[in-house]
mmCIF file as Biopython writes it, N, C-alpha, C and O atoms, coordinates in Angstrom:
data_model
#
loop_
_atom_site.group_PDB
_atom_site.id
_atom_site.type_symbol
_atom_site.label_atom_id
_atom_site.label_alt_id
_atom_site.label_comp_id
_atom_site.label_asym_id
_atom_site.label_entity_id
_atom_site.label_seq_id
_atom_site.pdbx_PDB_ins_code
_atom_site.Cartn_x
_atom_site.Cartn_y
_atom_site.Cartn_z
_atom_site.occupancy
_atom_site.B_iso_or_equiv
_atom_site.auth_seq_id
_atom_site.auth_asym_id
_atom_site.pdbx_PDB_model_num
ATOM 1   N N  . UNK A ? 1  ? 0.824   -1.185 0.000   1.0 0.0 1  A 1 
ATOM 2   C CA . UNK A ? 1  ? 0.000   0.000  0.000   1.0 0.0 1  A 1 
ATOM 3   C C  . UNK A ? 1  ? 0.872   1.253  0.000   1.0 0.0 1  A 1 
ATOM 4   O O  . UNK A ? 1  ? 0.482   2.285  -0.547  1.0 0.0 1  A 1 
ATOM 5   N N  . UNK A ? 2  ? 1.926   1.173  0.548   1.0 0.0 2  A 1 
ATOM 6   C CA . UNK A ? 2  ? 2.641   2.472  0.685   1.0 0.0 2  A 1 
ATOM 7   C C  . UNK A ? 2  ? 3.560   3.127  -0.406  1.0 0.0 2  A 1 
ATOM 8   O O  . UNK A ? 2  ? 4.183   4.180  -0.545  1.0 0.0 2  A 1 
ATOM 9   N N  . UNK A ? 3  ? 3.298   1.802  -1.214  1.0 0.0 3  A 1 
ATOM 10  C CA . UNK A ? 3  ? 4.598   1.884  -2.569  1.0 0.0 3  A 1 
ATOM 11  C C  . UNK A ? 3  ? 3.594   2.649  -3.112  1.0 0.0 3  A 1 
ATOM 12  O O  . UNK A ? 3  ? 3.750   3.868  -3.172  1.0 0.0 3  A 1 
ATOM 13  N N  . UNK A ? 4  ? 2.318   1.993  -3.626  1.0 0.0 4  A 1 
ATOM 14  C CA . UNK A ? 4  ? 1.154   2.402  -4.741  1.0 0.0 4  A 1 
ATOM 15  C C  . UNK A ? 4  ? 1.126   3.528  -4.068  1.0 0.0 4  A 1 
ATOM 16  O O  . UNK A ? 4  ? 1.673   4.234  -4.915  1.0 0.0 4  A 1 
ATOM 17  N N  . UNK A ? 5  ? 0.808   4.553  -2.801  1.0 0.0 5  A 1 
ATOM 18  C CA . UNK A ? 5  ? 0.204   6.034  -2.715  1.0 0.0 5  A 1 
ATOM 19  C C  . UNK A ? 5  ? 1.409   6.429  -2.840  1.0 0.0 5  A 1 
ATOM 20  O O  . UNK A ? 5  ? 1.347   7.651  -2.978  1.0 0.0 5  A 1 
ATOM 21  N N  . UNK A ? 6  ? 3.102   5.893  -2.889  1.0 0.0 6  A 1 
ATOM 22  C CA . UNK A ? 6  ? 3.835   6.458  -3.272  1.0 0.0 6  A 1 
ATOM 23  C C  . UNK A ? 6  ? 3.908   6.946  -4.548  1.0 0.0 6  A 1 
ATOM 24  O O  . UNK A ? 6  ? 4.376   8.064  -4.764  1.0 0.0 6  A 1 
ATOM 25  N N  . UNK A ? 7  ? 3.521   6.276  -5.369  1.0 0.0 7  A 1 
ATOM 26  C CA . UNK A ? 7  ? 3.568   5.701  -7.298  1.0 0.0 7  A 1 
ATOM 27  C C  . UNK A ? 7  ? 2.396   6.944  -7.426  1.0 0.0 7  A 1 
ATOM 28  O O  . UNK A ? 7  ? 2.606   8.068  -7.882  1.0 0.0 7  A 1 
ATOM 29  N N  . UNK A ? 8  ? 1.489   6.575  -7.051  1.0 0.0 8  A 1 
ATOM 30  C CA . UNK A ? 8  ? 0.327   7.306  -7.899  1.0 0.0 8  A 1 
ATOM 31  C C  . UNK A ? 8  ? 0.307   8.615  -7.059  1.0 0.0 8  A 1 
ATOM 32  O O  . UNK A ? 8  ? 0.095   9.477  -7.912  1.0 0.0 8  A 1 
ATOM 33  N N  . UNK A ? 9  ? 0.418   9.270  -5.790  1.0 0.0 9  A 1 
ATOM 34  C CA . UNK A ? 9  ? 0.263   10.324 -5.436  1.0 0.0 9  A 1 
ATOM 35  C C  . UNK A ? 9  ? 1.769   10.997 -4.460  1.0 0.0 9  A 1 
ATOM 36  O O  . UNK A ? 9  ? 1.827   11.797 -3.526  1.0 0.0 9  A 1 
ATOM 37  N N  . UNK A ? 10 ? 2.936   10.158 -5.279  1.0 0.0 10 A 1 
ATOM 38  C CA . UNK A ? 10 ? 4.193   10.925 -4.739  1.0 0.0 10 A 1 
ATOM 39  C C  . UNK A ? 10 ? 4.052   11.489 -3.641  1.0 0.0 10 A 1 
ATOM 40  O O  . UNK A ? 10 ? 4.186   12.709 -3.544  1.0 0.0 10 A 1 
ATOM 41  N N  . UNK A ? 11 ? 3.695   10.554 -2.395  1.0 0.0 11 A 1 
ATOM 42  C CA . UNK A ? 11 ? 3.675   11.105 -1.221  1.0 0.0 11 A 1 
ATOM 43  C C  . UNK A ? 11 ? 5.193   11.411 -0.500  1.0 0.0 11 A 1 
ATOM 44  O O  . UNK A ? 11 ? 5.250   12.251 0.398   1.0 0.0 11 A 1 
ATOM 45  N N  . UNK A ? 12 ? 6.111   10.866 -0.831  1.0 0.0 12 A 1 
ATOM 46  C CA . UNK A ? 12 ? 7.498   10.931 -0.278  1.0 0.0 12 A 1 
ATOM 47  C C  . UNK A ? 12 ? 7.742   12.326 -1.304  1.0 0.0 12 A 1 
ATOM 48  O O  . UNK A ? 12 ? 8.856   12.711 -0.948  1.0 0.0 12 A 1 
ATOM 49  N N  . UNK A ? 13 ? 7.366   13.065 -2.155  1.0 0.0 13 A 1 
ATOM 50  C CA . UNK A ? 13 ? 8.028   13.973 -2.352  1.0 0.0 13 A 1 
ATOM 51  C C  . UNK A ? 13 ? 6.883   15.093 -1.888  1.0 0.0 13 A 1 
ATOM 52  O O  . UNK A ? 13 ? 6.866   16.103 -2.591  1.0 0.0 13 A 1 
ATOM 53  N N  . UNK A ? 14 ? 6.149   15.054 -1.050  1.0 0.0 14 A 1 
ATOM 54  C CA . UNK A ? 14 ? 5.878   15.595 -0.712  1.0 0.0 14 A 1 
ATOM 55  C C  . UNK A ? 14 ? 6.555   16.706 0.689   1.0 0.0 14 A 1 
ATOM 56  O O  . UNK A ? 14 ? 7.523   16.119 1.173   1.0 0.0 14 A 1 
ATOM 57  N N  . UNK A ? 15 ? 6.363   17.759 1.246   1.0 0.0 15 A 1 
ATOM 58  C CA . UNK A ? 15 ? 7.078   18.318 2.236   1.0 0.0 15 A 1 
ATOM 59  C C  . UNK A ? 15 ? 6.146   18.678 3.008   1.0 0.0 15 A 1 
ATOM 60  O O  . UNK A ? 15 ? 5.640   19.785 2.823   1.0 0.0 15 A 1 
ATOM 61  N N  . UNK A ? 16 ? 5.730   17.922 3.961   1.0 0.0 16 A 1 
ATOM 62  C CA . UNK A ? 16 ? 5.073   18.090 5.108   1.0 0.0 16 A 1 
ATOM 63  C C  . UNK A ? 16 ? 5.078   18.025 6.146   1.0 0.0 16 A 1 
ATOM 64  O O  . UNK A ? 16 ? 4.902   16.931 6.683   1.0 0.0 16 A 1 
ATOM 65  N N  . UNK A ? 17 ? 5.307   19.300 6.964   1.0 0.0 17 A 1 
ATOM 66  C CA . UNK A ? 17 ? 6.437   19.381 7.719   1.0 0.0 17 A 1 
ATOM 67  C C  . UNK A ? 17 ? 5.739   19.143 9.406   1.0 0.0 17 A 1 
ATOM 68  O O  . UNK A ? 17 ? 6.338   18.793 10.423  1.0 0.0 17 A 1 
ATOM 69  N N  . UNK A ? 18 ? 4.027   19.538 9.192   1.0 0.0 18 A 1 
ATOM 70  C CA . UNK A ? 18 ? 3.437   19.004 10.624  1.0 0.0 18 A 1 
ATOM 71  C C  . UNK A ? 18 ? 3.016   17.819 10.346  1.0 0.0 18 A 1 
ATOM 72  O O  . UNK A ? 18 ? 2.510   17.377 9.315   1.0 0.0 18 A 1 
ATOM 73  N N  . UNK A ? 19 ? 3.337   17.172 11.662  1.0 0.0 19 A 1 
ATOM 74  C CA . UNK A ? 19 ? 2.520   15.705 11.617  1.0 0.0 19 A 1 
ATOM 75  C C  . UNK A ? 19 ? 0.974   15.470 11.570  1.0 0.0 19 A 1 
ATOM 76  O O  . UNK A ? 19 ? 0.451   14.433 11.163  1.0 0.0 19 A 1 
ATOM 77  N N  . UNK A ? 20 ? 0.282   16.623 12.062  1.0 0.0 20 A 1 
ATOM 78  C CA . UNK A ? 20 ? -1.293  16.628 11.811  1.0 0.0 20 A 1 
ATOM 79  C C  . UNK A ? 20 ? -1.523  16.711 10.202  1.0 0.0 20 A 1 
ATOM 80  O O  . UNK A ? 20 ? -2.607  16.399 9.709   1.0 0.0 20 A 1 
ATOM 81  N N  . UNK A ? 21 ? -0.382  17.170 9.393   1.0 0.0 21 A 1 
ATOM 82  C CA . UNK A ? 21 ? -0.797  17.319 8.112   1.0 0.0 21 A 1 
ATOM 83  C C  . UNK A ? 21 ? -0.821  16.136 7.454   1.0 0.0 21 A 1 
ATOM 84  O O  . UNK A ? 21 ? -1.766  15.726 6.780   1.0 0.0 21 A 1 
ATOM 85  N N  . UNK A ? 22 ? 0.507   15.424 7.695   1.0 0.0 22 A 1 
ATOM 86  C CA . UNK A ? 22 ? 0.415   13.826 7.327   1.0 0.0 22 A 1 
ATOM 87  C C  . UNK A ? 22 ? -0.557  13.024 7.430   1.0 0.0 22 A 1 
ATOM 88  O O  . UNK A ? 22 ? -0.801  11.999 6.794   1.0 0.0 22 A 1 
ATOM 89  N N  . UNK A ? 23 ? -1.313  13.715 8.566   1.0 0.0 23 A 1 
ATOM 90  C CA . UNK A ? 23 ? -2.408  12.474 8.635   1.0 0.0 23 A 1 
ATOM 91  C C  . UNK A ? 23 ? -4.130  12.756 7.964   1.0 0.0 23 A 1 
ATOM 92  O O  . UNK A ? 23 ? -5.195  12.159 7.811   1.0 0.0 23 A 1 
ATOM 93  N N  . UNK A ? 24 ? -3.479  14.114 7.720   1.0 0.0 24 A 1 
ATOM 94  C CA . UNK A ? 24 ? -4.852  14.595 6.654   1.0 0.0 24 A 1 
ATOM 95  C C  . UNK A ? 24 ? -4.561  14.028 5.412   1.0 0.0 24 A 1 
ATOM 96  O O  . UNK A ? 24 ? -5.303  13.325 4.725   1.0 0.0 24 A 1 
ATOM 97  N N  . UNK A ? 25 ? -3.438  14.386 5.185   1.0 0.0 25 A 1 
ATOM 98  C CA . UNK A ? 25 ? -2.872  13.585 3.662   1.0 0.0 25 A 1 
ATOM 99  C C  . UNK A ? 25 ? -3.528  12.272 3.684   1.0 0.0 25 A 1 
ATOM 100 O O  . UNK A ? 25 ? -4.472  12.114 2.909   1.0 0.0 25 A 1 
ATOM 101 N N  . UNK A ? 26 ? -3.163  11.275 4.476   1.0 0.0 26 A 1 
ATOM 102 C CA . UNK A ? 26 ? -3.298  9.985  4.406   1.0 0.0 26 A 1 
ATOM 103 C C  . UNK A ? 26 ? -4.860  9.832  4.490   1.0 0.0 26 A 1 
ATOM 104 O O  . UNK A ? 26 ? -5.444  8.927  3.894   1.0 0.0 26 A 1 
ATOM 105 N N  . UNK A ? 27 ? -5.581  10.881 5.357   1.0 0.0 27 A 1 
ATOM 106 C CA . UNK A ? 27 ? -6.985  10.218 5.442   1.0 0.0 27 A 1 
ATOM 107 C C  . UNK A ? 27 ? -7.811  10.979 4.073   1.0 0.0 27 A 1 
ATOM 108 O O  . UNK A ? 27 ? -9.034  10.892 4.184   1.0 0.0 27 A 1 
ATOM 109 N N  . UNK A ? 28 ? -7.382  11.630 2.943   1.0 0.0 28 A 1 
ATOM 110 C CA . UNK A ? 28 ? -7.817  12.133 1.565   1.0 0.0 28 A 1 
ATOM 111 C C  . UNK A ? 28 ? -7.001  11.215 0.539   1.0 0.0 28 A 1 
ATOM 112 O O  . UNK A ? 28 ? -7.451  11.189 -0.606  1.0 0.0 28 A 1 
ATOM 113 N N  . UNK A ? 29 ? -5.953  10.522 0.786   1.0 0.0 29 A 1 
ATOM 114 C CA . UNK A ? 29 ? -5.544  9.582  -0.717  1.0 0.0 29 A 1 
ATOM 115 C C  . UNK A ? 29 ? -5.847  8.215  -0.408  1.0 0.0 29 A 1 
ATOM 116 O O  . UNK A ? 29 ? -5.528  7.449  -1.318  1.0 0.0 29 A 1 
ATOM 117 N N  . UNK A ? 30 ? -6.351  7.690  0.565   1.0 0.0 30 A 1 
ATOM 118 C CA . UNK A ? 30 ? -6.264  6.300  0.517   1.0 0.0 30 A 1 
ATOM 119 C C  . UNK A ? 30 ? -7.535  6.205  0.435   1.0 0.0 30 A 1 
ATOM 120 O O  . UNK A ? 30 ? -7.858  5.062  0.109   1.0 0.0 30 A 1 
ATOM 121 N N  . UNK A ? 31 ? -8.811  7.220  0.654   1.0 0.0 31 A 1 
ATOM 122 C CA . UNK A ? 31 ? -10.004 6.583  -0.192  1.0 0.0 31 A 1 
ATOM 123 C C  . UNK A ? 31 ? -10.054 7.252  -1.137  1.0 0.0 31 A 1 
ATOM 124 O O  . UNK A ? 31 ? -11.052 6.977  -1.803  1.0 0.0 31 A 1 
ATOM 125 N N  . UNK A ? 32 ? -9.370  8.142  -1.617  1.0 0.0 32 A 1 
ATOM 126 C CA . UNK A ? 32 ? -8.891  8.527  -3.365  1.0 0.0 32 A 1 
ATOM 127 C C  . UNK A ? 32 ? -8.370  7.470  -4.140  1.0 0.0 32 A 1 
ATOM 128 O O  . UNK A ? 32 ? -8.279  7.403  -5.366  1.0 0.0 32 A 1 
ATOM 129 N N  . UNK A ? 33 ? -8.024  6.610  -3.236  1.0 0.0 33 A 1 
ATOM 130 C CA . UNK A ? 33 ? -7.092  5.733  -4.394  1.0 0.0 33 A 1 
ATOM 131 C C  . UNK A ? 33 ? -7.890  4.014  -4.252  1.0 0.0 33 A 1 
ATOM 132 O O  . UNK A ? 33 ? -7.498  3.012  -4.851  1.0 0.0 33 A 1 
ATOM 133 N N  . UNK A ? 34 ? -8.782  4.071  -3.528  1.0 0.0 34 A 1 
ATOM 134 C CA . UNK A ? 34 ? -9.911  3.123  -3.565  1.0 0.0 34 A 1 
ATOM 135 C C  . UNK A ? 34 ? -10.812 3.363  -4.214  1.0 0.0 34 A 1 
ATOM 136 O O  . UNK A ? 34 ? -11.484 2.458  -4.708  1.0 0.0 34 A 1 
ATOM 137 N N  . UNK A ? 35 ? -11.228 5.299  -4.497  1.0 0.0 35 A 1 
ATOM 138 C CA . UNK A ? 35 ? -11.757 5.289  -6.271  1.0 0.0 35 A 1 
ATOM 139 C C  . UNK A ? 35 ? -11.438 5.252  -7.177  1.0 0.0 35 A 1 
ATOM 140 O O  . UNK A ? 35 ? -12.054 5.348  -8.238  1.0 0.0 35 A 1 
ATOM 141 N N  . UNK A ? 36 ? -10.492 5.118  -6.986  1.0 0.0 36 A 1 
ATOM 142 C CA . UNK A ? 36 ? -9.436  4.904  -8.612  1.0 0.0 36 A 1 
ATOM 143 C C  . UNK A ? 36 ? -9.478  3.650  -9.020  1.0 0.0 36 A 1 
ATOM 144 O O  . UNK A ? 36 ? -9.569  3.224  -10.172 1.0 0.0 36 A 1 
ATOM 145 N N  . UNK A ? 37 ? -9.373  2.808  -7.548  1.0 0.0 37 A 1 
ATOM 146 C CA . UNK A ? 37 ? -9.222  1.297  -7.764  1.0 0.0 37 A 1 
ATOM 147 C C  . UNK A ? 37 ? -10.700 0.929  -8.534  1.0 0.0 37 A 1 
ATOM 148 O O  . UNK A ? 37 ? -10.816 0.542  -9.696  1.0 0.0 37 A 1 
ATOM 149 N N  . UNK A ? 38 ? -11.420 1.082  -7.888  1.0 0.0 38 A 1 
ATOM 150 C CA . UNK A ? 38 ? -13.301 0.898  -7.678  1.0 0.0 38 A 1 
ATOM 151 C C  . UNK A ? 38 ? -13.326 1.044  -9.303  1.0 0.0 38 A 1 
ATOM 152 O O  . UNK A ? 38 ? -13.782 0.001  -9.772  1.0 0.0 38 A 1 
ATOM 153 N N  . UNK A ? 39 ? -13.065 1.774  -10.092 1.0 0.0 39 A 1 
ATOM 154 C CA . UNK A ? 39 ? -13.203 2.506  -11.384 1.0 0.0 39 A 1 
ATOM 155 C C  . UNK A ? 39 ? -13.118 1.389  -12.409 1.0 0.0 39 A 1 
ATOM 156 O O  . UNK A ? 39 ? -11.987 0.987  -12.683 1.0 0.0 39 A 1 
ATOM 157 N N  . UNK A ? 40 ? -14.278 0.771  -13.077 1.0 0.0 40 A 1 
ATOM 158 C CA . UNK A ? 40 ? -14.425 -0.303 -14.121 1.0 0.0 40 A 1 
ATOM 159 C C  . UNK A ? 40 ? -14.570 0.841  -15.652 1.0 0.0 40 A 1 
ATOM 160 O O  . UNK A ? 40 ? -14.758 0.566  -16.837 1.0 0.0 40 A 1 
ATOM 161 N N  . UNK A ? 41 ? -14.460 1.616  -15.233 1.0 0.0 41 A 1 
ATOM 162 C CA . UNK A ? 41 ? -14.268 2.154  -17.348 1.0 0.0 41 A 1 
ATOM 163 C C  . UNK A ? 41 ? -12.728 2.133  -17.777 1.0 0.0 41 A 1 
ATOM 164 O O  . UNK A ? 41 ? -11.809 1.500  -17.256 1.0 0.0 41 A 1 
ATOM 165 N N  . UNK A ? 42 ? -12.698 3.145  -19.057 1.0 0.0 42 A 1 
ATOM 166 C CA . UNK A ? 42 ? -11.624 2.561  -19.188 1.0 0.0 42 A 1 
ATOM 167 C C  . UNK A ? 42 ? -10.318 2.281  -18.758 1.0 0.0 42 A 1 
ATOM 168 O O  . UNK A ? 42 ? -10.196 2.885  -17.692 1.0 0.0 42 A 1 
ATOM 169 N N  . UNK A ? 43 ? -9.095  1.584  -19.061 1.0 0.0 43 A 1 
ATOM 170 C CA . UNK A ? 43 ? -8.176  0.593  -18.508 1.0 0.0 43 A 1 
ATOM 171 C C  . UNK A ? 43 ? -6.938  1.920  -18.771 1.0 0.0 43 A 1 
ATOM 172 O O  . UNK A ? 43 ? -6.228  1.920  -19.776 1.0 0.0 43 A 1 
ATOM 173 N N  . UNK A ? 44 ? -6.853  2.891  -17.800 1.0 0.0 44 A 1 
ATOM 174 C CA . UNK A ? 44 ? -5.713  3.585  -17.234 1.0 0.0 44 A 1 
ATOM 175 C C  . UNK A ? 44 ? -5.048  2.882  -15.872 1.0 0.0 44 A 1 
ATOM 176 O O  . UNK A ? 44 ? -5.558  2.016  -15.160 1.0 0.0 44 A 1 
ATOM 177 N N  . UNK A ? 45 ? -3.515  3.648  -15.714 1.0 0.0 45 A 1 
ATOM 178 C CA . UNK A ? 45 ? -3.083  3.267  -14.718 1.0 0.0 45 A 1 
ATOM 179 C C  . UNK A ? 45 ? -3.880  4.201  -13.511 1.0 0.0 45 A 1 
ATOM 180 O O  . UNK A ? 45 ? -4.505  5.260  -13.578 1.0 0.0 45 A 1 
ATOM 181 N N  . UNK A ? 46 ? -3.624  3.497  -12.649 1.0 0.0 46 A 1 
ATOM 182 C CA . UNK A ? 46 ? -3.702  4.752  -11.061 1.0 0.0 46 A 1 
ATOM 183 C C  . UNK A ? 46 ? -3.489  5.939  -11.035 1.0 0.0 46 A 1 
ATOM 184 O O  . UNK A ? 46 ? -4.322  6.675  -10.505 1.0 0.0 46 A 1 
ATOM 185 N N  . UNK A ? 47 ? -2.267  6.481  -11.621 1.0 0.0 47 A 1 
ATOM 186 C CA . UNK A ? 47 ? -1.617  7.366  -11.711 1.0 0.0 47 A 1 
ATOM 187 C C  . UNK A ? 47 ? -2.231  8.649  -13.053 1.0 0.0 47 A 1 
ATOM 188 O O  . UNK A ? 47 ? -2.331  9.873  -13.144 1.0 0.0 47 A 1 
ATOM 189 N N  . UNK A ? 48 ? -2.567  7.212  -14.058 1.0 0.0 48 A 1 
ATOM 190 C CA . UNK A ? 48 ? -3.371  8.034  -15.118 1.0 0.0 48 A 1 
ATOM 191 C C  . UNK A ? 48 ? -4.771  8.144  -14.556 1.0 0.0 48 A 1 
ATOM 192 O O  . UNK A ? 48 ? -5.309  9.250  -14.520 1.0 0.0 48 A 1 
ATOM 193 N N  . UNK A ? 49 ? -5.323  7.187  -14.164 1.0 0.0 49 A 1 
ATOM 194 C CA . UNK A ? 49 ? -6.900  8.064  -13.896 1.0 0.0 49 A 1 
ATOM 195 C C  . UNK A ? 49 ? -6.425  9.588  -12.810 1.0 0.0 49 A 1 
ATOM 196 O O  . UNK A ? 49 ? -6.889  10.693 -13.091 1.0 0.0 49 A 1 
ATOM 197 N N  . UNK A ? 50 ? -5.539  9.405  -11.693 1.0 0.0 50 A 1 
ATOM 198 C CA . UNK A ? 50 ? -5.799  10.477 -11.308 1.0 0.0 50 A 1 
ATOM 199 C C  . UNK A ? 50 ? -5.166  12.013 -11.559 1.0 0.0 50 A 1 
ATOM 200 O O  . UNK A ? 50 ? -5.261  13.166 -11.138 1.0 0.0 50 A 1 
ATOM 201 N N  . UNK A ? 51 ? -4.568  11.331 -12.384 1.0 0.0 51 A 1 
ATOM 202 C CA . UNK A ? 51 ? -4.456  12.802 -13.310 1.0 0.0 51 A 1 
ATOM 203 C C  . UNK A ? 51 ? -5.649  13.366 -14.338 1.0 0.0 51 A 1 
ATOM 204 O O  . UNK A ? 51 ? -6.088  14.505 -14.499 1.0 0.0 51 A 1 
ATOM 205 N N  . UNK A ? 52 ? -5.905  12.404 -14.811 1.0 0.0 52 A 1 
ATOM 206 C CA . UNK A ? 52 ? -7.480  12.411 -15.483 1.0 0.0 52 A 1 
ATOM 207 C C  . UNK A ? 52 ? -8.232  13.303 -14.470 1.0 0.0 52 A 1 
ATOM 208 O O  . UNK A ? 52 ? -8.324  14.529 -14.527 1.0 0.0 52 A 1 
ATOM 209 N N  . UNK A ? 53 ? -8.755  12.483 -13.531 1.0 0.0 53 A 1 
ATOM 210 C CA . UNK A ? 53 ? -9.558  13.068 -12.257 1.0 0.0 53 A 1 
ATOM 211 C C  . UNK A ? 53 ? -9.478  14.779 -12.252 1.0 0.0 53 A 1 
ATOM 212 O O  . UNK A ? 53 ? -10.431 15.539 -12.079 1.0 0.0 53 A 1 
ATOM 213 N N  . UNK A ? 54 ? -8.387  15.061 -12.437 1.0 0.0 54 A 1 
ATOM 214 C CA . UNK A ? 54 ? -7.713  16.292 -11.674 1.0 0.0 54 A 1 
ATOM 215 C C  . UNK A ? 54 ? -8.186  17.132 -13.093 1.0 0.0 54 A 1 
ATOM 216 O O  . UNK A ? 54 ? -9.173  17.859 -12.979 1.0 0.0 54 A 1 
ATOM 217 N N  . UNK A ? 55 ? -7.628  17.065 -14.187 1.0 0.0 55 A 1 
ATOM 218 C CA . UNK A ? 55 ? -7.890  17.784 -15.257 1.0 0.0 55 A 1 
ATOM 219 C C  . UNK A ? 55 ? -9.516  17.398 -16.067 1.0 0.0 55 A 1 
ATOM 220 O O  . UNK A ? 55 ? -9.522  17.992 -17.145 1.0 0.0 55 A 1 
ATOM 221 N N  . UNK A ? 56 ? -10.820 16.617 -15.867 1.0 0.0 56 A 1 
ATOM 222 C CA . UNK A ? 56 ? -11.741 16.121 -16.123 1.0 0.0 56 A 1 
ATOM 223 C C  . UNK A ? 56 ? -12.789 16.390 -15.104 1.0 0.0 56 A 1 
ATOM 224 O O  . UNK A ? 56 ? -12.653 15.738 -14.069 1.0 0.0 56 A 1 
ATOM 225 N N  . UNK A ? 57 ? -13.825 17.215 -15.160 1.0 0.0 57 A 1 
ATOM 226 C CA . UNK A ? 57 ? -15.021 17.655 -14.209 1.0 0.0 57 A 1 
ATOM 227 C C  . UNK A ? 57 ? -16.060 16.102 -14.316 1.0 0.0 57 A 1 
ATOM 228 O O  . UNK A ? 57 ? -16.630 15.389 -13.490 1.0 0.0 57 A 1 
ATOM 229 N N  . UNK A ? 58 ? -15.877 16.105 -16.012 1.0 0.0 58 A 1 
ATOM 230 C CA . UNK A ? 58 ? -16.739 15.013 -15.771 1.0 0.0 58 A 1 
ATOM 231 C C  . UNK A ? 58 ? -16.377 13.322 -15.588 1.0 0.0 58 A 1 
ATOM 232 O O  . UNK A ? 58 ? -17.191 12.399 -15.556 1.0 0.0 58 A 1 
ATOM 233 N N  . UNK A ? 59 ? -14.835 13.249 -15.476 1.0 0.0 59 A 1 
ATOM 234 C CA . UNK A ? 59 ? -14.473 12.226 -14.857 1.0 0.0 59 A 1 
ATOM 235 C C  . UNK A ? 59 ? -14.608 12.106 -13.595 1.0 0.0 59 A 1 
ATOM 236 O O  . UNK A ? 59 ? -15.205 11.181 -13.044 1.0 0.0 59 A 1 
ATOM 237 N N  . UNK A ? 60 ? -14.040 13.072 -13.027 1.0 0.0 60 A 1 
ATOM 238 C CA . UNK A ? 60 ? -14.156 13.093 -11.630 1.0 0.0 60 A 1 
ATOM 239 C C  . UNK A ? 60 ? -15.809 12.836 -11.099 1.0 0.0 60 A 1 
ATOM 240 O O  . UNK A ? 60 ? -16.065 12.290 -10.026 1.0 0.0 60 A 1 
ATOM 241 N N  . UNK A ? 61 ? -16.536 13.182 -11.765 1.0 0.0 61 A 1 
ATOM 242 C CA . UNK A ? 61 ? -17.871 12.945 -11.452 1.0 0.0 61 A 1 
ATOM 243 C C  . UNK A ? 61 ? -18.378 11.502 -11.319 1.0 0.0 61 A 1 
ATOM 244 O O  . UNK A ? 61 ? -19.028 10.805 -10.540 1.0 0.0 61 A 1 
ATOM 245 N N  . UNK A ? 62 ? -17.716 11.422 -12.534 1.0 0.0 62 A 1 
ATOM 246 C CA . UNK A ? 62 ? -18.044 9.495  -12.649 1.0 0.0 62 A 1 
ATOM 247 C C  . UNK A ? 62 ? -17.655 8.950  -11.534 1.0 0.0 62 A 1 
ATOM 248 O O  . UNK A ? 62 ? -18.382 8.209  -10.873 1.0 0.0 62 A 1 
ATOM 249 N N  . UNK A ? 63 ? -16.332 9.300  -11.180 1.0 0.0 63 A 1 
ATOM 250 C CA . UNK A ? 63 ? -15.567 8.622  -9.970  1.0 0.0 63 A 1 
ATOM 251 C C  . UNK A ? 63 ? -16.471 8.494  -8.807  1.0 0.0 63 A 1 
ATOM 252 O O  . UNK A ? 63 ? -16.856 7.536  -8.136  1.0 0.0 63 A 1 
ATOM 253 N N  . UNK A ? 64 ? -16.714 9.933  -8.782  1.0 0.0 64 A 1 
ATOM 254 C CA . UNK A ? 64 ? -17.830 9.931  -7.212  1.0 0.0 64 A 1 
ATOM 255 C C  . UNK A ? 64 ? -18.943 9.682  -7.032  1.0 0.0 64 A 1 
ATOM 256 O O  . UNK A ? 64 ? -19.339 9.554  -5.874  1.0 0.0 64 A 1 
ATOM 257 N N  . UNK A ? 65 ? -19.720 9.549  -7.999  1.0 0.0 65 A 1 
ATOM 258 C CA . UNK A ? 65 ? -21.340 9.120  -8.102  1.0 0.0 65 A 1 
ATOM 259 C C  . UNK A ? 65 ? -21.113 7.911  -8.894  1.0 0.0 65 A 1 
ATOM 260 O O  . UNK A ? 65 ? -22.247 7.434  -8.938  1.0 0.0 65 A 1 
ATOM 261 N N  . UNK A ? 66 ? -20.562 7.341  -9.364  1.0 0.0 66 A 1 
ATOM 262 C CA . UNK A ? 66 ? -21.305 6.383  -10.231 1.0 0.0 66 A 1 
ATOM 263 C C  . UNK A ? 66 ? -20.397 4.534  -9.465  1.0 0.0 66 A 1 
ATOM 264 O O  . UNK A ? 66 ? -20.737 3.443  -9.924  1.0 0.0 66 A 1 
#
């Protein structure tokens, strides 16, 4: 688990320097990245849907409602 939120949301290059922040981080990508997983359309990586996500209103939509 720690490799993949490494891979898909470069958490080690991240700079976060309070520990309360780390743990906001962690409690917003790991069910971010259980919608990514969850996601049966088409066959991107992790990394590509959530870049998708990020630049796509109506992907991101799919992600969360559907």
């Amino acid at each position: 688990m720690h490799w993949v939120l490494d891979v898909v949301f470069r958490e080690y290059a991240l700079k976060v320097r309070d520990p309360d922040g780390a743990k906001y981080l962690a409690l917003f990508s790991r069910p971010a990245l259980n919608l990514l997983r969850q996601h049966q359309g088409k066959k991107d990586s992790l990394a590509g849907k959530r870049r998708r996500a990020g630049w796509s209103p109506t992907f991101r939509s799919e992600l969360l409602f559907s």
